[in-house]
BAFI-3210 file (N, C-alpha, C; in Angstrom, 3 decimals, decimal comma, padded with zeros to 6 digits):
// residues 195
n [1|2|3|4|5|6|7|8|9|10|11|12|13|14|15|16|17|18|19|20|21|22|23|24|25|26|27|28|29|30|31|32|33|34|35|36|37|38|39|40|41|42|43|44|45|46|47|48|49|50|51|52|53|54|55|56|57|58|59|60|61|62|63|64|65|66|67|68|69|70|71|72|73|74|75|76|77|78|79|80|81|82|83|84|85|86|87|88|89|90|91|92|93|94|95|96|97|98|99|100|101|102|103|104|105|106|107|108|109|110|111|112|113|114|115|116|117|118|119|120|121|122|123|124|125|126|127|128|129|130|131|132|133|134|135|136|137|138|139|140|141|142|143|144|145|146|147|148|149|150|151|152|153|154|155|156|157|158|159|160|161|162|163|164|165|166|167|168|169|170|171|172|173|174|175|176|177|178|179|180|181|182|183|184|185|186|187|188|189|190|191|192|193|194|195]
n.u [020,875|023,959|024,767|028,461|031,153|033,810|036,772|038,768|042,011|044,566|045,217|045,567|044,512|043,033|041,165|039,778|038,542|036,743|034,703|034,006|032,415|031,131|028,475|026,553|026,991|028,909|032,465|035,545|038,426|041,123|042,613|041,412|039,609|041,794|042,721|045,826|047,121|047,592|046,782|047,382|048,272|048,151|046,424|045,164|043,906|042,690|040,105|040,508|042,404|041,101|038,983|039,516|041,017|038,716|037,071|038,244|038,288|036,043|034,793|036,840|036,063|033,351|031,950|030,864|032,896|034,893|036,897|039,913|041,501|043,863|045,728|048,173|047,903|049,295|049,280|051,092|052,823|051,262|049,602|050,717|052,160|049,595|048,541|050,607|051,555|052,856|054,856|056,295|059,365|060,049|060,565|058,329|058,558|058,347|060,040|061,576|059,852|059,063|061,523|061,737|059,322|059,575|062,169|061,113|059,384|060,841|062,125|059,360|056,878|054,472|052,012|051,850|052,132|049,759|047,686|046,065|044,889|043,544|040,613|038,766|036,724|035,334|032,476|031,825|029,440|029,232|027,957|027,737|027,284|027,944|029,103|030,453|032,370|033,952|036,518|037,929|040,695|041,793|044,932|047,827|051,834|054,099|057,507|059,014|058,882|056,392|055,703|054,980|053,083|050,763|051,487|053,637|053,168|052,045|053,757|054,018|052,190|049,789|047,175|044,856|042,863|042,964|045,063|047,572|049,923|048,890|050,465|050,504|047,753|045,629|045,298|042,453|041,954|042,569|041,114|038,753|038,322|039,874|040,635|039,740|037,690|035,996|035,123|034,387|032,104|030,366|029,825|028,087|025,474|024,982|025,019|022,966|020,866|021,875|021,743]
n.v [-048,609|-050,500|-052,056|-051,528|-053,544|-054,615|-055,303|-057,737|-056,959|-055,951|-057,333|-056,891|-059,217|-061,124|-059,227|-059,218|-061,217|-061,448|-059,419|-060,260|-062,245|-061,348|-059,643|-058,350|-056,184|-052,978|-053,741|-053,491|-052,786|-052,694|-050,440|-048,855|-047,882|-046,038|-047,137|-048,517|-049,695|-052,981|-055,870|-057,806|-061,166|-063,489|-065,832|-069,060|-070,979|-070,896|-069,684|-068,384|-066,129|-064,897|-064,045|-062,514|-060,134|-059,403|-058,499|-056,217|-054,707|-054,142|-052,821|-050,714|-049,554|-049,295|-050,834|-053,384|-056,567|-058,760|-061,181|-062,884|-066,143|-068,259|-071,662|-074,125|-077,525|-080,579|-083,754|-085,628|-084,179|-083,676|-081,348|-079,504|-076,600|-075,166|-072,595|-070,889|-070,943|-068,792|-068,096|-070,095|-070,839|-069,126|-065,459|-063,875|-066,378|-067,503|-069,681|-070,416|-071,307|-073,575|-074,960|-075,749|-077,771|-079,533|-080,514|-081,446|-083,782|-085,266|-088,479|-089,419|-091,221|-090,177|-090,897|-090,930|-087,989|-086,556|-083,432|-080,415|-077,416|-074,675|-072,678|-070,012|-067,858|-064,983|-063,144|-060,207|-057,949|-054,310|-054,086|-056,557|-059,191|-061,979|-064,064|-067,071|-069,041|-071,823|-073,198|-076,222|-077,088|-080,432|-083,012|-082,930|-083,246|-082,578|-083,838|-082,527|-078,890|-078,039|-075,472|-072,579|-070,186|-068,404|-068,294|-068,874|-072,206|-072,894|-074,345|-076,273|-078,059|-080,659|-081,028|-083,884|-084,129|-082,677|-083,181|-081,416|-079,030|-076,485|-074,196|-074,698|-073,650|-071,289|-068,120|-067,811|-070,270|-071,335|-069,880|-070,514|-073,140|-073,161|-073,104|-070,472|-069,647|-072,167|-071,335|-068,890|-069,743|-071,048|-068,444|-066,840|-067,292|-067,120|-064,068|-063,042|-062,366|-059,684|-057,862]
n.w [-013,871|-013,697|-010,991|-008,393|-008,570|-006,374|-007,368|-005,684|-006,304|-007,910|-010,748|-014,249|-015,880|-014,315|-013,354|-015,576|-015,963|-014,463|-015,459|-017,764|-016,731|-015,145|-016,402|-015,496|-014,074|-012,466|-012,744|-011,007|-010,098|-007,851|-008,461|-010,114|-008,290|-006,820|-005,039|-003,684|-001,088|000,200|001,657|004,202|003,923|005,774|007,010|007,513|006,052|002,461|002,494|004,595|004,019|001,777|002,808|004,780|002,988|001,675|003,524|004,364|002,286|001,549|003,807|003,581|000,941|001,231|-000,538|-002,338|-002,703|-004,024|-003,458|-003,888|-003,156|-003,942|-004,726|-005,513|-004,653|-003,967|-003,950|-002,884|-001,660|000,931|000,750|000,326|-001,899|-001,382|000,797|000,972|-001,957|-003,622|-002,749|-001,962|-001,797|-000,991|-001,654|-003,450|-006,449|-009,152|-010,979|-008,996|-007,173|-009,112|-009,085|-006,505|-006,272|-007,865|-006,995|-004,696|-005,636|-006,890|-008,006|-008,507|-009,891|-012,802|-011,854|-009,063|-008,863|-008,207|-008,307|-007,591|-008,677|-006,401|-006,053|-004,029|-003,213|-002,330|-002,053|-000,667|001,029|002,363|004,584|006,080|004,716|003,104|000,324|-000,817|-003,190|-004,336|-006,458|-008,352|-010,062|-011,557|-011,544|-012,568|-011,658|-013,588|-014,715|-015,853|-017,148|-019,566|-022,332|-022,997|-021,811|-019,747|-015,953|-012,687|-011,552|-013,822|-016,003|-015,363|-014,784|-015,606|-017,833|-017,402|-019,025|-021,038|-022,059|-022,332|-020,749|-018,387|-019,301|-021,856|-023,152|-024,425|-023,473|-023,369|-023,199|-020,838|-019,028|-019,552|-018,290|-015,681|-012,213|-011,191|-013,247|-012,278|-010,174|-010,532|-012,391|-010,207|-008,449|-009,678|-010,420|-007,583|-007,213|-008,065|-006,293|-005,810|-007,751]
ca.u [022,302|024,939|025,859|029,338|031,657|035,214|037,259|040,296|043,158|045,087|045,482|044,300|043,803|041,880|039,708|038,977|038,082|035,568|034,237|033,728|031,621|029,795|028,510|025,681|027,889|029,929|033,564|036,409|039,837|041,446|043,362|040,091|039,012|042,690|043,404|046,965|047,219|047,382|046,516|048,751|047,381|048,735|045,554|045,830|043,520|042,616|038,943|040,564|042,936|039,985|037,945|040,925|041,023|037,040|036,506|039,157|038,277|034,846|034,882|037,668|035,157|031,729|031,133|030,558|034,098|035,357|038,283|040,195|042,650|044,523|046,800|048,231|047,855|049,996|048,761|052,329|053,345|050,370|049,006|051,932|052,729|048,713|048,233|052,025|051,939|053,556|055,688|056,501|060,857|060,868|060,015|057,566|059,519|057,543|061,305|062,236|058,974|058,731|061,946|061,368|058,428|060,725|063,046|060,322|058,673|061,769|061,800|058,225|055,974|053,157|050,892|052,069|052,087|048,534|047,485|045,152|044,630|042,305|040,831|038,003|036,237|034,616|031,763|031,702|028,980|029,956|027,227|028,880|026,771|029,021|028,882|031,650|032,531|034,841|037,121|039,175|040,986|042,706|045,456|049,395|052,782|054,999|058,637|059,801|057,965|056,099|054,272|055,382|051,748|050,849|052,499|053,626|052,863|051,362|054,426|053,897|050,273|049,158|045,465|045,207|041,426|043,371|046,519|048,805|050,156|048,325|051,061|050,404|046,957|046,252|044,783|041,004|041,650|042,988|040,136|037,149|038,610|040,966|040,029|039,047|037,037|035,137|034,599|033,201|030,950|029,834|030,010|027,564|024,715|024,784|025,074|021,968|019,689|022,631|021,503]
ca.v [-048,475|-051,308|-051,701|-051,530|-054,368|-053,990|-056,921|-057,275|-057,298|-055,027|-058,113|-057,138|-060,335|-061,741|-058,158|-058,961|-062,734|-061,018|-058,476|-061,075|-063,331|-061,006|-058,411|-057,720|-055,639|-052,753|-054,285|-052,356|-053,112|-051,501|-049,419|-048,232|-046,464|-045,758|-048,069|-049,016|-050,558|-054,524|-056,976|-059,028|-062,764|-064,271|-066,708|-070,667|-071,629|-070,020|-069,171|-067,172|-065,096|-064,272|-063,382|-060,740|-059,208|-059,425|-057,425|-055,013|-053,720|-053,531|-051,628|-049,442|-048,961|-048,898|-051,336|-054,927|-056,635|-060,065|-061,162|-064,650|-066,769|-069,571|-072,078|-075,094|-078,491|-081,347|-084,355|-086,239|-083,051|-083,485|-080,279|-078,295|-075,524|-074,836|-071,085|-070,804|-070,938|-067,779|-067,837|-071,223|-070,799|-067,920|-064,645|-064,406|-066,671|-068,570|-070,421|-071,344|-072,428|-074,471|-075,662|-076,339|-078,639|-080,681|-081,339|-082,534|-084,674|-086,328|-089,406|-090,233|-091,643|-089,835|-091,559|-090,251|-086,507|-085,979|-082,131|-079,390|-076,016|-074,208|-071,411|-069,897|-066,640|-064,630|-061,637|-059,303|-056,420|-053,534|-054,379|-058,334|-060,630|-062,792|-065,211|-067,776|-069,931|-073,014|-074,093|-077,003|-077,909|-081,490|-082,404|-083,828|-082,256|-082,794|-083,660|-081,123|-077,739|-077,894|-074,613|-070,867|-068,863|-068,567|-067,993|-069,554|-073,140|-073,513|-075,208|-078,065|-078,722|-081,105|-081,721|-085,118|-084,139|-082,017|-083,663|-080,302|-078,259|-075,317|-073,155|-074,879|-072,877|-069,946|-067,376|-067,942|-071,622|-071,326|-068,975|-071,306|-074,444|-072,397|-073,171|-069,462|-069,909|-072,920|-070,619|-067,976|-069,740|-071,117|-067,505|-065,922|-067,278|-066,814|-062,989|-062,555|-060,905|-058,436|-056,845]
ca.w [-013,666|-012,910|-009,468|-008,670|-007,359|-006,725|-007,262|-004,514|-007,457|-009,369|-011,991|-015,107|-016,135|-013,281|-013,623|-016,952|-015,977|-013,274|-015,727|-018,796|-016,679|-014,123|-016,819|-014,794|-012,509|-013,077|-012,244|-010,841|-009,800|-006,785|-008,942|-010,623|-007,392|-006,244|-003,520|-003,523|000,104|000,284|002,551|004,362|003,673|006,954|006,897|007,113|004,355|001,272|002,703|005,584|003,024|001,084|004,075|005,136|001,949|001,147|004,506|004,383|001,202|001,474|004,836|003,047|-000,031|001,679|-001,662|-002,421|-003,033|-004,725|-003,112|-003,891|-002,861|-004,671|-004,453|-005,896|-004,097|-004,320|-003,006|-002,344|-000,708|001,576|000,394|-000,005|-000,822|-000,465|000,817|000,777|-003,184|-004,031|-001,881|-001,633|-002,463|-000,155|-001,704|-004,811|-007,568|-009,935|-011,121|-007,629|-006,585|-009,687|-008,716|-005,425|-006,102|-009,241|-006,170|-004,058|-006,029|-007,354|-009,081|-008,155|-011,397|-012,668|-010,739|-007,726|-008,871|-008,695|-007,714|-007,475|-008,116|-005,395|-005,461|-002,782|-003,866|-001,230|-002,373|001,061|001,054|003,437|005,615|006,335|003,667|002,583|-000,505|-001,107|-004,130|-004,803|-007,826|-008,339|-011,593|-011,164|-012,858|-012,247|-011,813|-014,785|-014,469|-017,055|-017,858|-020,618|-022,580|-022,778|-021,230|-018,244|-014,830|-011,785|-011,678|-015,118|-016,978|-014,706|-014,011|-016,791|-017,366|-018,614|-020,054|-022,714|-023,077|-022,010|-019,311|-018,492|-019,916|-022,986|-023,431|-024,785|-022,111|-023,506|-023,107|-019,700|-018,269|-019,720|-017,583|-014,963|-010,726|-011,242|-013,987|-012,326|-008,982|-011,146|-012,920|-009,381|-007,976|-011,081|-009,777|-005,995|-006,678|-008,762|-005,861|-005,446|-008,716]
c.u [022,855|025,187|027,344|029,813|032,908|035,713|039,114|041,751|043,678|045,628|044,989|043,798|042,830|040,758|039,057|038,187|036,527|034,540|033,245|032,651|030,472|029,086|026,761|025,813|028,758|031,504|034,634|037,268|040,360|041,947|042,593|040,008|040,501|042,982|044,771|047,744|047,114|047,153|047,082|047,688|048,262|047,028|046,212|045,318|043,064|041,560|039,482|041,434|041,848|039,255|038,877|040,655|039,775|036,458|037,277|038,810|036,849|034,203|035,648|036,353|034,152|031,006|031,404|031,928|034,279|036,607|038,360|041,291|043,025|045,623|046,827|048,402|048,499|050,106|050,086|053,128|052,474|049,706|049,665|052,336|050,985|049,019|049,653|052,485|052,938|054,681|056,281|058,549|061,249|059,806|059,156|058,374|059,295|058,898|061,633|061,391|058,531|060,149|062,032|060,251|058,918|060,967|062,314|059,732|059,770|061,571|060,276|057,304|054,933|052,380|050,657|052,102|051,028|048,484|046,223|045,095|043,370|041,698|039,261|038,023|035,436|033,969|031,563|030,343|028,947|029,109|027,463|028,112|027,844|028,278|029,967|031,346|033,886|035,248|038,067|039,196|042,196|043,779|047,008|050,409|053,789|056,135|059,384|058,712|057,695|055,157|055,374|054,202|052,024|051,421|052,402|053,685|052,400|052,391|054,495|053,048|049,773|047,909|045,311|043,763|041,559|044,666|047,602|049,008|048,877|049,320|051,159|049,028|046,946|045,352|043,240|040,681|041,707|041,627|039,166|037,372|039,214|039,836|039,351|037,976|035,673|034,350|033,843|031,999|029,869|029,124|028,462|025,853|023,864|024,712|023,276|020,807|020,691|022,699|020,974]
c.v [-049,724|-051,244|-052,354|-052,994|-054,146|-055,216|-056,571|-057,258|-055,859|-055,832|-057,742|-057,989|-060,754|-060,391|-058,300|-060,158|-062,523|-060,156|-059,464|-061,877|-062,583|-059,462|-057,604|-056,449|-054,648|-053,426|-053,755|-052,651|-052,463|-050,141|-048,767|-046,967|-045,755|-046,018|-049,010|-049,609|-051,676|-054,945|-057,769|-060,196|-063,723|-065,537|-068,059|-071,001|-070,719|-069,507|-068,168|-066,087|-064,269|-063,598|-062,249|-059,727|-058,307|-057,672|-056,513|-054,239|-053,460|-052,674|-050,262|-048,711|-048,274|-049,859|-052,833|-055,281|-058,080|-060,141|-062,763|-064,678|-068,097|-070,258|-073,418|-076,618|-080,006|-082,348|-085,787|-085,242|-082,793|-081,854|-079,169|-077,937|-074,764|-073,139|-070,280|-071,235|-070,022|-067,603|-069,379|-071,624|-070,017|-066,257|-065,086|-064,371|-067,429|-069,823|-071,268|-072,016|-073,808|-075,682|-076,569|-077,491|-079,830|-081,070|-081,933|-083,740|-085,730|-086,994|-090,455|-090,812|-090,699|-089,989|-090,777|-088,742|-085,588|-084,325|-081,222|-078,544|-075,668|-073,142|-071,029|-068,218|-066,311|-063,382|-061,475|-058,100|-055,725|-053,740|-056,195|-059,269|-060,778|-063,869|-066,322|-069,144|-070,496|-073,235|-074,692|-077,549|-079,159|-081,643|-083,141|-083,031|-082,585|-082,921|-082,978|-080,299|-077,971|-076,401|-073,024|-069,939|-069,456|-068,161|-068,635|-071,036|-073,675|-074,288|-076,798|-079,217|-079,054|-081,601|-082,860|-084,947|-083,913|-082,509|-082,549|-079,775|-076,764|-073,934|-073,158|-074,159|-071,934|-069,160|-067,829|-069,843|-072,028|-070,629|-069,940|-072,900|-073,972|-072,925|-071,672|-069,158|-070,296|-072,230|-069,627|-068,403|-070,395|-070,064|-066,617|-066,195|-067,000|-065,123|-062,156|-061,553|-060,110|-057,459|-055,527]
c.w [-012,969|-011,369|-009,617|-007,780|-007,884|-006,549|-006,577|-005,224|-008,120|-010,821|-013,013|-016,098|-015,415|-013,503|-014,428|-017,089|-015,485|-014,664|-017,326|-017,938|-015,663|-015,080|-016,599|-014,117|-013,180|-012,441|-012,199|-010,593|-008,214|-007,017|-009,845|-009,640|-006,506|-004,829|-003,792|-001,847|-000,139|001,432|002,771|004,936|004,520|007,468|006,938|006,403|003,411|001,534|003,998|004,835|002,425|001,674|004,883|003,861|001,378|002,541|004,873|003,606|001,343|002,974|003,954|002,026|000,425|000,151|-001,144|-003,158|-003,247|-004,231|-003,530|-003,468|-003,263|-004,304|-005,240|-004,388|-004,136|-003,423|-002,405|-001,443|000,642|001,335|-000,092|-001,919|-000,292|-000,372|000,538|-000,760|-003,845|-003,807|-001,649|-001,321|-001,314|-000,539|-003,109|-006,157|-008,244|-011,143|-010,179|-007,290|-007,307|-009,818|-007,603|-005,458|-007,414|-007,929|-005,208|-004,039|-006,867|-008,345|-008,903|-009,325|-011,176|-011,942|-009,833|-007,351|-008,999|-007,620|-008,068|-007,186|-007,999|-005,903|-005,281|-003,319|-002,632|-001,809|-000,650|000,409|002,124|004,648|006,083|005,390|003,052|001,539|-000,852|-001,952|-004,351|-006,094|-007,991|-009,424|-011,251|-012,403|-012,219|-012,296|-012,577|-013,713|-015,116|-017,353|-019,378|-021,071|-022,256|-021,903|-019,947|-017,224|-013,767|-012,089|-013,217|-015,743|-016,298|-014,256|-015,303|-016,787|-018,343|-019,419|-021,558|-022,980|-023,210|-021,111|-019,507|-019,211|-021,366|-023,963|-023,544|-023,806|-022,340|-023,232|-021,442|-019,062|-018,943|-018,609|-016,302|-013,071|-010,662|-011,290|-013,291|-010,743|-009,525|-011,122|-011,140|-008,542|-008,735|-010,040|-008,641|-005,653|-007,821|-007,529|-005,269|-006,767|-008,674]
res [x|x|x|x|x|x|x|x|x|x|x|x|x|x|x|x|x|x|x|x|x|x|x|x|x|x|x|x|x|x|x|x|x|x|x|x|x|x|x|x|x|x|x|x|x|x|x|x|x|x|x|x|x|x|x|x|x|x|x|x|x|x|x|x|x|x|x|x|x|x|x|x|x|x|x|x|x|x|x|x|x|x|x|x|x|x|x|x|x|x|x|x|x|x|x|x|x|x|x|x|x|x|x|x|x|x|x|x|x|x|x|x|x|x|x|x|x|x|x|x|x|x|x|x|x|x|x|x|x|x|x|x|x|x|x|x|x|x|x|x|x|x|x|x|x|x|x|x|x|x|x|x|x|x|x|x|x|x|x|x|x|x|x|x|x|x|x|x|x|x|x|x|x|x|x|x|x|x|x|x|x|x|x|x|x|x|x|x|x|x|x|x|x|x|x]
***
């Protein structure tokens, strides 16, 4: 029999990202085992968000729990907006914040718009082992949205490897390259003697 892990999300994209790559595992959602409480992600970097969420839920459960935390990085912004992604405008507004970072970055050249999305994966088991995995997809911030998929940030984060924005991919293209993605596949490994 599978053992279970609960992944800190009610996304069911990101569940299905977790479930496609860890299919060792059974993989659950919060809204699987009926946990509708959140976690307030008052953390300063993306490894202390994760580490709130990771050990909340897996006390709540009594199981082994996947929590993440992401953000985009923008290295003329000195890091900004960073853990403050979502939220970056104010409340959560993937328009404003993608306006807000147009009006920041002005009339700066490519060059200068280099960025990076984070993102910091934390496995918790209810007894405190902790595992934590890294993923960073590099990449530039357009001066015009390009691309319909996606959300948040994607119409503006161009990867010059492929020659499009991330909103220009189609979800299976996005999840094989994605900061997610590249934390998974980092992540896959490190949980093998939790089989």
């Amino acid at each position: 029999m599978k053992k279970s892990i609960i992944i800190a999300s009610n996304n069911a994209g990101k569940v299905r990202e977790f479930k496609n790559a860890l299919t060792n595992f059974e993989i659950k959602s919060l809204g699987d085992i009926g946990i509708e409480s959140e976690v307030k992600e008052n953390g300063l970097t993306f490894e202390e968000n994760a580490r709130l969420k990771a050990d909340a839920y897996s006390k709540l459960t009594g199981l082994p729990v996947i929590a993440d935390d992401s953000g985009l990085q923008v290295d003329a912004l000195n890091g900004r907006p960073g853990v403050f992604s979502a939220r970056y405008a104010g409340d959560h507004n993937d328009a404003a914040n993608n306006a807000k970072i147009l009006t920041e970055l002005g009339g700066l050249p490519s060059e200068k718009r280099k960025a990076t999305f984070h993102t910091t994966l934390i496995f918790k088991t209810p007894d405190g082992e902790e595992v934590i995995a890294n993923g960073d997809l590099k990449g530039r911030i357009l001066s015009v949205p390009r691309g319909k998929n996606g959300f948040g940030y994607d119409p503006l984060f161009f990867v010059p490897t492929l020659g499009k924005s991330l909103a220009e991919l189609t979800v299976d293209q996005k999840n094989k390259i994605s900061h997610r993605a590249l934390a998974i596949q980092e992540l896959v490994p490190l949980l093998q003697k939790y089989q």
